[in-house]
C-alpha positions as CSV (number, residue, x, y, z in Angstrom):
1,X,0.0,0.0,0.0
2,X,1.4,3.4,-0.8
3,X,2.3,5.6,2.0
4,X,0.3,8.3,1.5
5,X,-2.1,9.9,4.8
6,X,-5.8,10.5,3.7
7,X,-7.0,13.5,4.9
8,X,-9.2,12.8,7.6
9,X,-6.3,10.6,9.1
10,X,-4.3,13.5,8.5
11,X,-6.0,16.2,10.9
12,X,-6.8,13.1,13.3
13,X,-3.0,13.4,13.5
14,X,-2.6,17.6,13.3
15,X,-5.3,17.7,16.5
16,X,-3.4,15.0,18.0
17,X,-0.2,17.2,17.7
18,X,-2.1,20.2,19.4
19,X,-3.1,18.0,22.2
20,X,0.8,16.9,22.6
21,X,1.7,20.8,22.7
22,X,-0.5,21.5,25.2
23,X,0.8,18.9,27.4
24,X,4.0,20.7,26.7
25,X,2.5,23.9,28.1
26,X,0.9,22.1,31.1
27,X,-2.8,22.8,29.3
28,X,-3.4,19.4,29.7
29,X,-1.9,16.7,31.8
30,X,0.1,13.8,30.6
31,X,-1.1,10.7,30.2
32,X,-5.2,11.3,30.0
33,X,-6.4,8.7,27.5
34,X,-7.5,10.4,24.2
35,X,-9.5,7.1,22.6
36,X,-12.6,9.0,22.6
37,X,-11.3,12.2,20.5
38,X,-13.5,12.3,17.4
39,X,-12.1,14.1,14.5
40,X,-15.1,13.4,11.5
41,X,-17.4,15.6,9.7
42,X,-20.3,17.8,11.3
43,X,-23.5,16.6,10.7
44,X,-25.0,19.9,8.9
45,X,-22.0,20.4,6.4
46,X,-22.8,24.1,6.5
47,X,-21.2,24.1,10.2
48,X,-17.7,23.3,8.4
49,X,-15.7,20.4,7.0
50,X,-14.5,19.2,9.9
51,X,-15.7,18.6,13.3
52,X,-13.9,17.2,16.9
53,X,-15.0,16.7,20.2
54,X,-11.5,17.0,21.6
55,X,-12.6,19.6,24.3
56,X,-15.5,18.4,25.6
57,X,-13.9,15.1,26.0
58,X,-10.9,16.1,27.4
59,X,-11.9,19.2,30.0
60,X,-13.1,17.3,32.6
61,X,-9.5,15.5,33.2
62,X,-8.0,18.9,32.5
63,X,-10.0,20.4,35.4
64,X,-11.1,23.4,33.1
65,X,-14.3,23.9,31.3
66,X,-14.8,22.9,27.5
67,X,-15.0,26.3,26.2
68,X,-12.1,27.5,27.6
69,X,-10.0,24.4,26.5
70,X,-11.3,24.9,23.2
71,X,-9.4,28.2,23.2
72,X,-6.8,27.0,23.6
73,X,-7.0,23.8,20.8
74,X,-8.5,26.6,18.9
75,X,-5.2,29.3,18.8
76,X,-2.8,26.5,17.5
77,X,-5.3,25.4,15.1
78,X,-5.4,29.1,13.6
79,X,-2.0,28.6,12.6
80,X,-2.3,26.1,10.3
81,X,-2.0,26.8,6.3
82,X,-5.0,24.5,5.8
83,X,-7.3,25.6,7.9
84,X,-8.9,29.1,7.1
85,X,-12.0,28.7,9.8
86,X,-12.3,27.7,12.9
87,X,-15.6,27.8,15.4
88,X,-16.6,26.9,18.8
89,X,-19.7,25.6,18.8
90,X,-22.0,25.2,22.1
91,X,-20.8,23.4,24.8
92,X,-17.3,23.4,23.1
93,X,-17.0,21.1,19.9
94,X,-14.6,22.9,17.0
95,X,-15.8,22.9,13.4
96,X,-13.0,23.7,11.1
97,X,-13.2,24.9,7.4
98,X,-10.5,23.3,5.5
99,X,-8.3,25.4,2.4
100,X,-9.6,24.2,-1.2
101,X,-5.9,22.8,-1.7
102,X,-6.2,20.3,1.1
103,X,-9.2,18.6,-0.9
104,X,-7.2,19.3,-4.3
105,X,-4.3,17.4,-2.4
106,X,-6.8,15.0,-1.5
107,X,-7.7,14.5,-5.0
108,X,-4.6,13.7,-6.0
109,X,-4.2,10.9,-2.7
110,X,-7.4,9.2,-4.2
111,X,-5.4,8.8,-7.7
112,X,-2.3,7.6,-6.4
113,X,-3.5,5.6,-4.1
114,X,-5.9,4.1,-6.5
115,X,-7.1,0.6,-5.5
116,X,-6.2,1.4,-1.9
117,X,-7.8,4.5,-1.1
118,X,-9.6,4.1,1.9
119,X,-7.8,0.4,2.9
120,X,-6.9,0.8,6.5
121,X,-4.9,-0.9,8.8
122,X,-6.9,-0.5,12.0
123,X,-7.6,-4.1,12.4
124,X,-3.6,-4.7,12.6
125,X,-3.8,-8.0,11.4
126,X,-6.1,-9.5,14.0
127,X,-7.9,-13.0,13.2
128,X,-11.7,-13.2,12.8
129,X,-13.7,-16.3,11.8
130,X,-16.6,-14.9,10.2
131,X,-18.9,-17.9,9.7
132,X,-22.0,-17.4,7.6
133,X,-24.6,-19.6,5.0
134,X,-24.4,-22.8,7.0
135,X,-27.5,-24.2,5.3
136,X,-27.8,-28.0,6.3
137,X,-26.4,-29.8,3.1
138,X,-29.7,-31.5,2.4
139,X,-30.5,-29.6,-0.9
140,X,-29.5,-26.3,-3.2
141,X,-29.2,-23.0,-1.7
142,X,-32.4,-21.2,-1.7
143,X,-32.9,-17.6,-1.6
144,X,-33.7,-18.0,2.4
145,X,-30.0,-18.5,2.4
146,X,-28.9,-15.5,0.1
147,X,-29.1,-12.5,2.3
148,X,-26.9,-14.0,4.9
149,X,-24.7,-15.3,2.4
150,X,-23.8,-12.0,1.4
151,X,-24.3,-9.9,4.3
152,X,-21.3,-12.3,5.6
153,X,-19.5,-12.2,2.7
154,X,-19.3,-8.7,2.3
155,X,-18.5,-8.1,6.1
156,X,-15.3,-10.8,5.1
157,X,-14.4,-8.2,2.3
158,X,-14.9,-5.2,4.7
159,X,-12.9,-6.0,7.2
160,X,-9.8,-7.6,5.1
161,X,-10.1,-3.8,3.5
162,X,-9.7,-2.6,7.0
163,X,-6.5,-4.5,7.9
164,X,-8.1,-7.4,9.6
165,X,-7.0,-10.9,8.5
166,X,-10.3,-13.1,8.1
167,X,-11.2,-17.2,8.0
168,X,-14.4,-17.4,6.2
169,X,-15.9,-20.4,7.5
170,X,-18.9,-22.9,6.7
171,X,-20.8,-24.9,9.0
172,X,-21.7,-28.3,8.4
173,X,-24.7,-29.9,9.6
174,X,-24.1,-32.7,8.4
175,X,-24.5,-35.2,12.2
176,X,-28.5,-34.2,12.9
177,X,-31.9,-36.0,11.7
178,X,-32.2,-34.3,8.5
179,X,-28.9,-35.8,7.2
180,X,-31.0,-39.4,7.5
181,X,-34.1,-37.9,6.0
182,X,-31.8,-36.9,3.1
183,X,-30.2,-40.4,3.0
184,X,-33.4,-42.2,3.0
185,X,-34.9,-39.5,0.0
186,X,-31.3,-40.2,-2.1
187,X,-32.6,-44.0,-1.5
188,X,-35.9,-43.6,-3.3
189,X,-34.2,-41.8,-6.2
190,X,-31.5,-44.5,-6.4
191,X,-34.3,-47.3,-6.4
192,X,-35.6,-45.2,-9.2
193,X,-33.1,-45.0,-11.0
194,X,-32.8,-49.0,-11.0
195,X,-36.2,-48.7,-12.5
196,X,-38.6,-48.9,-10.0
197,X,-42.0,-46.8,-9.7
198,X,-41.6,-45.6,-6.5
199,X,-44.5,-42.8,-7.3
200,X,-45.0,-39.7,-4.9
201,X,-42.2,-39.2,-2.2
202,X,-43.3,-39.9,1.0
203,X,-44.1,-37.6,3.2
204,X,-41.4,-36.3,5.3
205,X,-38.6,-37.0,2.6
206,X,-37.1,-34.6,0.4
207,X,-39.0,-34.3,-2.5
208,X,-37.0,-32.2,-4.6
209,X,-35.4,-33.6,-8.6
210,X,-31.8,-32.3,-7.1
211,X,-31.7,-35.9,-5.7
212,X,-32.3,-37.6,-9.0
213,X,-28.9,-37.1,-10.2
214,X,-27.3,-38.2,-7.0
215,X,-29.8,-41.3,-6.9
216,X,-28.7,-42.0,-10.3
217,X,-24.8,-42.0,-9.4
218,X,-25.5,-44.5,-6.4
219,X,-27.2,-46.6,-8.6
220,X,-24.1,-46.3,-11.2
221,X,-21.7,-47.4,-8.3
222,X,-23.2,-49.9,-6.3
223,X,-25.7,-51.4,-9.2
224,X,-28.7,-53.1,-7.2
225,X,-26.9,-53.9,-3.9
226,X,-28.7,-51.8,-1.3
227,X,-32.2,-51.7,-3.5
228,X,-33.9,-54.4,-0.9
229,X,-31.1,-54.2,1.7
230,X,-31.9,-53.1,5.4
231,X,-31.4,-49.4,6.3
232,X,-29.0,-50.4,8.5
233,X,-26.5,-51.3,5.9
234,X,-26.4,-48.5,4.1
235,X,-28.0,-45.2,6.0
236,X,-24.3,-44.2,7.1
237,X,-23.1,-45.3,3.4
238,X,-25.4,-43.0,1.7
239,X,-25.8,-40.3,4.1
240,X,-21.9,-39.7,3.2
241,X,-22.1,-39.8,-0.3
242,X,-25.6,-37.8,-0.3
243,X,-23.9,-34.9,1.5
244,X,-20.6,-34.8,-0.4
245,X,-23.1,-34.5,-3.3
246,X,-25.1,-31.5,-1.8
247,X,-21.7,-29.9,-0.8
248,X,-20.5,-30.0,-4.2
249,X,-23.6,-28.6,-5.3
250,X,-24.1,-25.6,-2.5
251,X,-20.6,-24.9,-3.2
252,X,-21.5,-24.4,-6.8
253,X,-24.5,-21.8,-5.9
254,X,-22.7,-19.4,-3.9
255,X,-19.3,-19.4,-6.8
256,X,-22.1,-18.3,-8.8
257,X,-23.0,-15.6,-6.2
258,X,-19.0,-15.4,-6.3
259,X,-18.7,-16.9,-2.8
260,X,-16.0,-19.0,-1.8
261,X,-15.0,-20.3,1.9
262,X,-11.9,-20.8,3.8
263,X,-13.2,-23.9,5.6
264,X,-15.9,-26.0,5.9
265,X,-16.3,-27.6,9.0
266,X,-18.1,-30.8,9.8
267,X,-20.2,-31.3,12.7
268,X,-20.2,-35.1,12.4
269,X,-16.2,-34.8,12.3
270,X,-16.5,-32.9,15.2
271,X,-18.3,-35.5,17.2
272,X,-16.3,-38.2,16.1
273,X,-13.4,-36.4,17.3
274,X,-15.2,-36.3,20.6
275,X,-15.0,-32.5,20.6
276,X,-18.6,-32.0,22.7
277,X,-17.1,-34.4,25.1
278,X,-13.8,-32.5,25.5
279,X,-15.8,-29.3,25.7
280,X,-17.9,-30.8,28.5
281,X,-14.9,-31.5,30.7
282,X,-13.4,-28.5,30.9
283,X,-17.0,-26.8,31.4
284,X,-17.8,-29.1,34.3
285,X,-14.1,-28.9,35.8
286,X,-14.6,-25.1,36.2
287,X,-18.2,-25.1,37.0
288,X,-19.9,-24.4,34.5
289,X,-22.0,-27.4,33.4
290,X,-23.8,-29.6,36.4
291,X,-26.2,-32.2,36.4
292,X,-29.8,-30.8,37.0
293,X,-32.9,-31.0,36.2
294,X,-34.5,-29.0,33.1
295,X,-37.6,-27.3,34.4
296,X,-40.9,-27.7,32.8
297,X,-41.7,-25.5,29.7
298,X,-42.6,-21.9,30.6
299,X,-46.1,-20.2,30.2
300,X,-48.1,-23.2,29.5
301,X,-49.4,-26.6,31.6
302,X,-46.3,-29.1,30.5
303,X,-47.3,-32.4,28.1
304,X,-49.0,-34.8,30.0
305,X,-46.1,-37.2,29.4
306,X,-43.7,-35.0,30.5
307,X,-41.7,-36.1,33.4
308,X,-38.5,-34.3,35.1
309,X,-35.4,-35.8,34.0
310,X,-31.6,-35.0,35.5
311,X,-29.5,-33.8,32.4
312,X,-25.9,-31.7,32.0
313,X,-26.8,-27.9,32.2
314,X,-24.6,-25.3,31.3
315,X,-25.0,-22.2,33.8
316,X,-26.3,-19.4,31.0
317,X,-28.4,-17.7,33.7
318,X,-24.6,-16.9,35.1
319,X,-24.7,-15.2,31.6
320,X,-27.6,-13.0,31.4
321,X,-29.7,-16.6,30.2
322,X,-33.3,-16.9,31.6
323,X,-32.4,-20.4,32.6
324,X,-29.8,-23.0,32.2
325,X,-29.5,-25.2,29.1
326,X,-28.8,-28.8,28.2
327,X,-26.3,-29.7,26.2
328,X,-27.5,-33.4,26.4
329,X,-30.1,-35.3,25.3
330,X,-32.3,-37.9,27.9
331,X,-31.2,-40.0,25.2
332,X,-27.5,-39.2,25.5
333,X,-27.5,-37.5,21.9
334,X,-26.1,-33.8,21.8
335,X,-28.8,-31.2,21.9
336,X,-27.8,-28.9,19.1
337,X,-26.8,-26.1,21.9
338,X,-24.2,-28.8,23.2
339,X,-22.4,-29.8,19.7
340,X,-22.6,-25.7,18.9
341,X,-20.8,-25.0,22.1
342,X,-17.9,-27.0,21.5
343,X,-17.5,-26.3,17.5
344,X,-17.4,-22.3,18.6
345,X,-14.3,-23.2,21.0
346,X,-12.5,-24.8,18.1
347,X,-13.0,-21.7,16.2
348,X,-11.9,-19.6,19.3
349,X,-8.6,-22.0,19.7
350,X,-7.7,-20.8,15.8
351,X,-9.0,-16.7,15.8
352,X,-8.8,-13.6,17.9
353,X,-12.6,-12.6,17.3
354,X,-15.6,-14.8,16.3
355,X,-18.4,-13.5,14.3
356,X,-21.4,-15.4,12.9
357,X,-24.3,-15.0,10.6
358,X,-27.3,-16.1,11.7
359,X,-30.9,-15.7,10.3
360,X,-33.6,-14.0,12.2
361,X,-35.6,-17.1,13.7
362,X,-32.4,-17.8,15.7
363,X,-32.5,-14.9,17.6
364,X,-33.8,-16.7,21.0
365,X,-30.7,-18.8,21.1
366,X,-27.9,-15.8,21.0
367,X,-27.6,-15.4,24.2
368,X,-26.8,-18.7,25.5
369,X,-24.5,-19.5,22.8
370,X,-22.8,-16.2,23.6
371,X,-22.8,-17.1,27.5
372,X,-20.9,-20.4,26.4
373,X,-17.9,-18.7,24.4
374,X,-17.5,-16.1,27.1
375,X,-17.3,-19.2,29.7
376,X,-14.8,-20.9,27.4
377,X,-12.9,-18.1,26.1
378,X,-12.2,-17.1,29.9
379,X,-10.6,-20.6,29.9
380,X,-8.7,-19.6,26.9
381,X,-6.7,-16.7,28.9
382,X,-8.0,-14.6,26.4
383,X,-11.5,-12.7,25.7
384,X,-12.7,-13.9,22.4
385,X,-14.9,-10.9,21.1
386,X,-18.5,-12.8,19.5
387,X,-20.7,-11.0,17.7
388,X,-23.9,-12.6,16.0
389,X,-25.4,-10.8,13.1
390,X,-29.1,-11.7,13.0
391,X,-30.3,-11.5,9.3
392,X,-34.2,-10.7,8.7
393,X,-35.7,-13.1,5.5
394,X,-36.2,-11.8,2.3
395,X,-39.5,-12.2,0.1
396,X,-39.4,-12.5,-3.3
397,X,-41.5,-10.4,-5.1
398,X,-42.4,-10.9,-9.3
399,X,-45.3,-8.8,-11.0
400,X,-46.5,-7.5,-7.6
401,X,-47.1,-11.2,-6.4
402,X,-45.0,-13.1,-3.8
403,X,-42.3,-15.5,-4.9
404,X,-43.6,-18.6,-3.0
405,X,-40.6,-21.1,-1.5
406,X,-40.9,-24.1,0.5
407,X,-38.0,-26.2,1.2
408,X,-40.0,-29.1,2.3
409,X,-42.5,-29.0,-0.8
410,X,-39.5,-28.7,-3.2
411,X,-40.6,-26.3,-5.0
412,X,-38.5,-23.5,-3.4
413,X,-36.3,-20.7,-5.4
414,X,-33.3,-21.3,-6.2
415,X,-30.8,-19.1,-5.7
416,X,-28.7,-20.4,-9.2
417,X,-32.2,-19.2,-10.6
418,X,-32.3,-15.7,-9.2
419,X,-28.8,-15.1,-10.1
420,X,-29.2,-16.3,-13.8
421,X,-32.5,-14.2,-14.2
422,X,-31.0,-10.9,-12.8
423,X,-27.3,-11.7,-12.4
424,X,-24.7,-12.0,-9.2
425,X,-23.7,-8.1,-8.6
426,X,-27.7,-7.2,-8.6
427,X,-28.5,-9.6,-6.2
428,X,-25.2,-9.0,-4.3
429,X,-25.6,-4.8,-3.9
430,X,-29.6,-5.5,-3.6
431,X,-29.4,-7.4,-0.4
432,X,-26.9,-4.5,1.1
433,X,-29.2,-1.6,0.3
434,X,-31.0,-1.9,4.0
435,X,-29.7,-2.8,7.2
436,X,-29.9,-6.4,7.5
437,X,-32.6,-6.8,10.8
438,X,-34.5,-5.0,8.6
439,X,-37.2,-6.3,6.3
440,X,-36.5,-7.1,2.8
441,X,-38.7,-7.2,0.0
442,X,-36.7,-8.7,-3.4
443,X,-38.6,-7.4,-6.5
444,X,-37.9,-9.2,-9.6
445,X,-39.1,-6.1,-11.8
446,X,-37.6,-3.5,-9.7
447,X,-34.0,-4.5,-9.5
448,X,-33.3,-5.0,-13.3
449,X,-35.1,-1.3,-13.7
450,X,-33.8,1.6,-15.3
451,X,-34.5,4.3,-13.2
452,X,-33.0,6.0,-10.2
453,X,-35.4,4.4,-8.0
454,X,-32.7,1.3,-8.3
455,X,-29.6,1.9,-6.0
456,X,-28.1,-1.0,-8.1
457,X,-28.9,0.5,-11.6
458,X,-28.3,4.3,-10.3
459,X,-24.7,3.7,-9.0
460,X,-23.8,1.6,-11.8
461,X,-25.0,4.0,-14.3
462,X,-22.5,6.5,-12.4
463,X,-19.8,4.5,-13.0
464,X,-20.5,3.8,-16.2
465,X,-21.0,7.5,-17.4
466,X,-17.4,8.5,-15.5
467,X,-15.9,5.4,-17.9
468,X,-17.7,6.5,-21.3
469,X,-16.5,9.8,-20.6
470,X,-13.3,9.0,-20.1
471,X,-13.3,6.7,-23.0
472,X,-14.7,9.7,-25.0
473,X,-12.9,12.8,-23.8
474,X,-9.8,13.1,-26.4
475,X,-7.9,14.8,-23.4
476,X,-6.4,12.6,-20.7
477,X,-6.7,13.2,-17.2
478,X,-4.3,15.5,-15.6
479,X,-3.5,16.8,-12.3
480,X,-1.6,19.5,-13.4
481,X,-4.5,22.1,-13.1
482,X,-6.5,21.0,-10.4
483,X,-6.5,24.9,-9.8
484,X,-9.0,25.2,-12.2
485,X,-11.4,23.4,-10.0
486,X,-14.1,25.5,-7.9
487,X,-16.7,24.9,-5.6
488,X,-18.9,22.8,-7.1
489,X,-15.8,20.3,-7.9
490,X,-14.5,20.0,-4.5
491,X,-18.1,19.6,-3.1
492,X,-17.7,16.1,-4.9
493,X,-14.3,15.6,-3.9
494,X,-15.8,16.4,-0.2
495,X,-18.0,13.5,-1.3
496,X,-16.0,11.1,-2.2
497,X,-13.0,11.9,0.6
498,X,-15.7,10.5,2.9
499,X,-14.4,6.8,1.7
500,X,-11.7,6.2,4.5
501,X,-13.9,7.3,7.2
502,X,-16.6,5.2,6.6
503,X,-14.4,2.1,5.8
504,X,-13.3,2.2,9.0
505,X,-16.7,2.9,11.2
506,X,-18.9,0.7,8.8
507,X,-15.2,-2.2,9.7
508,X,-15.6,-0.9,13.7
509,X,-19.4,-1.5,13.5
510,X,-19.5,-4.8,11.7
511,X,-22.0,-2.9,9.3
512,X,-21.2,-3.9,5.6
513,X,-24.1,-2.2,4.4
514,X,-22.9,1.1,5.4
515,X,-20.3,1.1,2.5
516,X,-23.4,0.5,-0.1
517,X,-25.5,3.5,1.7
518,X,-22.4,5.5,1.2
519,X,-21.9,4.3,-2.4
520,X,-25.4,5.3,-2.8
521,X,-24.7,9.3,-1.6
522,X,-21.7,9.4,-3.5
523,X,-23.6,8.4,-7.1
524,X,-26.8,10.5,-6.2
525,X,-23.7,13.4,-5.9
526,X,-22.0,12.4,-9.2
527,X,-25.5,12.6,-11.0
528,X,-26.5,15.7,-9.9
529,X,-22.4,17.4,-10.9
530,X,-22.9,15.7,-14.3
531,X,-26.8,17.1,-14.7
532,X,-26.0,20.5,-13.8
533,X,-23.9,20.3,-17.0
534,X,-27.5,19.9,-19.1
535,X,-28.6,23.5,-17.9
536,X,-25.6,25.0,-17.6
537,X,-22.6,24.2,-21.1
538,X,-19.7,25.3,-19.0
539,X,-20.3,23.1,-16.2
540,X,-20.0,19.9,-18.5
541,X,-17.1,17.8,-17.8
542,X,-15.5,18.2,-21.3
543,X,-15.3,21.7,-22.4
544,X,-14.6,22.3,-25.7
545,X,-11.1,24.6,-26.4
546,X,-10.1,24.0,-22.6
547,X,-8.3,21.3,-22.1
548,X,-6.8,21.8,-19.0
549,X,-10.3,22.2,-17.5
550,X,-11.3,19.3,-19.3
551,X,-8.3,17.3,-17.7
552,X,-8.6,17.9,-14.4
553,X,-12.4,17.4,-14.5
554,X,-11.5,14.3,-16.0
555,X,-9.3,13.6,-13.5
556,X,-11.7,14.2,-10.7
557,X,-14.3,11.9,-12.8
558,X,-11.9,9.2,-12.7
559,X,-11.2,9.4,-8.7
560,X,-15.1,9.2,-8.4
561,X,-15.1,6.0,-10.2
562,X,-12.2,5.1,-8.6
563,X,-13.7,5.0,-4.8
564,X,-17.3,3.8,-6.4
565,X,-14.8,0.7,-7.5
566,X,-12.9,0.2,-4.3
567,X,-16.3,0.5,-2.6
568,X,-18.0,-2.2,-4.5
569,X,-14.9,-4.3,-4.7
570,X,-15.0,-4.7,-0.6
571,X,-18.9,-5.6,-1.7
572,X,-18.0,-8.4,-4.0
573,X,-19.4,-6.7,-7.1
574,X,-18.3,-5.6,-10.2
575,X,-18.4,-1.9,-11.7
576,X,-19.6,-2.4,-14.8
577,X,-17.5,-0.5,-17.7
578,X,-21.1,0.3,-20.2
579,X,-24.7,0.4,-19.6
């Protein structure tokens, strides 16, 4: 990366300089912790470019009041070149006006830096496991699956962007119930595809034609062996082979949403390794888990054959849990809360931070799964941060009708179908453009339409105007002149010099989606430079017998698509070059 300071950074650093002189002078004492400084822009932009909190934070520990310490930030601020305004502002926060050249300098950072302006280094290489789809491998990935998928996957991007290195990991389901039901549904089809009629599938089997293909390759490689045969001999046989198949073929739907994982992680593997039981140990050894007995189910009369029963509890109430949880069975079988438990301290024992994408309907169990890492963690020596993202469903919308799916019925959407019909980077920037606990509708018609009503088609066409312009110009872009420039220019470089600071609180936040609101701003800005140009000839970009205004309006065209790219590159999607 190019060592180059972009310009919020840089006056982070200047005010951070003025805090160290006045130390010097005895203003301030030594030592006070500055973490909650804020140097970022005011909310109404007509208060100044610049805005920080320095005084008010810093007064109290300087046994003076805000104003007056403001002063005093204030008189060495006046003395630098780039800054020709300074105010104090109620209680004490500074708004500072900035010289046109420091956003012409900036200009010239975003071109120089080019593919890594706004890349930041604030996550100084820590490790997070981000792990997010883990749809049980018992069929294709459905769009139920898709907003998570790339919520998590742009996060992944977003924080690699922002210095952090990440393990994008996969979940799989593969030792519960629904890994027999799909063994026993692969069964039919490969009985089928020895010729039998075996009709309608039976209730409570996976309906869905994916399985024909895998029945059909069973059928190739063990002929009629296992066509009358006993479950027993080959449940475990086909349950492998059934999943490897639905692996292969989820892996194959989210490279077409261009979605890859580090590492796939088997939950079967993990219970064969004895993992749960390891994790139990430990748990019980520093009193954590004890044997107890589960209380009856809450707000309602219990089942009639309901009966208490003494079973391993982990302590989540000492967490913030409404009661404790089993991690056991009556039956001796994991409860899923036990097996998730010990797969989230072998991601702890391999990262620094764990966060995981979850869809909405799991929200209830958050808490006691975050109780259990901070148990295990604090048996780690080390906090392990844990965030869970909750993820609200999307519904598909087509010619003002819901898009029915149903997993069991088979007749769900795929999500290789949405992504043919509309294609990966509309889907990908579509399921950014609001916050993810927020609901989503997906309309068919609406995201493949022309009109600035589309985020995905508006910031786009952006790009692609900047690149046909370019392409069309005859004058290349120059720096030279960036004199030439004015107000209306450097209100878009304004714009676009927000990049680096909303890299890093969208990285801080775990908030992908902020990057695509700010994407958003940055193309509704670029539309309206490039449409004053249609009242007014001589705010066009190219201008006819000037070509050193046409240059560096060119060149400031070319950092806007610059950051749009770098913006949607942390996204996963492609700027596209025409429209």
């Amino acid at each position: 990366m190019a060592e180059m300071q972009t310009l919020h950074a840089a006056f982070a650093a200047r005010i951070d300089a003025v805090l160290n002189a006045l130390e010097l002078e005895g203003v301030l004492p030594s030592g006070i912790s500055r973490a909650n400084v804020t140097v970022e822009p005011p909310r109404d932009p007509s208060h100044g470019d610049l805005a920080t909190n320095a005084a008010m934070v810093l007064a109290k520990p300087a046994q003076t009041n805000p104003r007056a310490l403001a002063e005093k930030i204030v008189a060495h601020l006046d003395r630098d070149p780039d800054i020709v305004g300074t105010e104090i502002a109620g209680p004490g926060f500074i708004n500072l006006r900035l010289s046109d050249d420091a956003w012409r300098r900036e200009l010239a950072a975003i071109v120089a830096l080019g593919g890594d302006y706004g890349r930041s280094t604030m996550g100084e290489g820590r490790k997070v496991n981000v792990e997010y789809v883990s749809a049980n491998p018992t069929g294709p990935m459905h769009m139920g699956h898709c907003r998570g998928a790339v919520v998590g996957d742009a996060l992944a991007g977003l924080l690699e962007f922002a210095g952090h290195e990440v393990i994008r990991e996969y979940y799989v389901n593969d030792a519960g119930g629904q890994v027999d039901v799909l063994a026993r549904s692969a069964h039919m089809r490969y009985r089928e595809a020895l010729g039998e009629d075996i009709g309608e599938i039976p209730e409570g089997l996976y309906p869905g034609d994916y399985l024909v293909p895998v029945g059909e390759k069973l059928a190739q490689e063990f002929g009629p062996a296992y066509k009358d045969a006993p479950e027993s001999e080959w449940l475990v046989l086909f349950r492998g082979r059934a999943v490897a198949a639905m692996m292969d073929m989820i892996r194959s739907d989210l490279g077409q949403l261009g979605i890859h994982h580090d590492l796939f992680s088997s939950e079967a593997e993990l219970q064969a390794a004895k993992k749960p039981e390891a994790a139990e140990a430990w748990l019980r050894e520093h009193g954590y888990v004890y044997d107890g007995v589960l209380e009856a189910p809450k707000g309602k009369a219990p089942p009639e054959d309901w009966e208490p029963v003494q079973l391993p509890l982990f302590r989540s109430t000492q967490f913030g849990d409404d009661q404790d949880r089993p991690i056991k069975k009556s039956n001796g079988a994991w409860t899923y809360f036990g097996a998730d438990l010990a797969y989230h301290l072998q991601k702890a024992q391999n990262a620094d931070e764990l966060i995981d994408i979850w869809g909405a309907d799991h929200a209830g169990t958050v808490k006691r799964i975050k109780s259990a890492v901070a148990a295990l963690s604090e048996g780690q020596g080390k906090a392990i941060p844990f965030d869970v993202k909750l993820v609200q469903m999307v519904q598909l919308m087509k010619g003002g009708q819901p898009f029915k799916m149903s997993k069991r019925a088979g007749n769900f959407v795929t999500l290789a179908d949405v992504v043919e019909m509309v294609g990966k980077d509309v889907v990908r920037f579509t399921m950014l453009t609001r916050k993810p606990d927020a609901q989503m509708d997906f309309d068919f018609d609406k995201v493949v339409e022309a009109s600035k009503d589309n985020p995905v088609f508006y910031l786009q066409y952006a790009h692609a105007r900047i690149r046909s312009t370019l392409r069309k110009a005859g004058v290349e872009p120059s720096g030279d002149h960036l004199d030439r420039l004015g107000a209306d220019e450097l209100a878009l470089v304004r714009e676009a010099a927000q990049f680096p600071r909303v890299v890093e609180a969208a990285a801080k936040a775990r908030e992908p989606h902020r990057i695509a609101f700010f994407l958003g701003d940055l193309a509704a800005a670029f539309h309206s430079f490039w449409n004053a140009g249609n009242d007014d000839p001589s705010k066009r970009i190219i201008q006819e017998g000037d070509p050193e205004l046409t240059a560096a309006r060119l060149y400031l065209a070319d950092a806007v698509g610059q950051v749009i790219r770098n913006g949607l590159g942390i996204l996963g999607v492609q700027a596209v070059e025409e429209m």
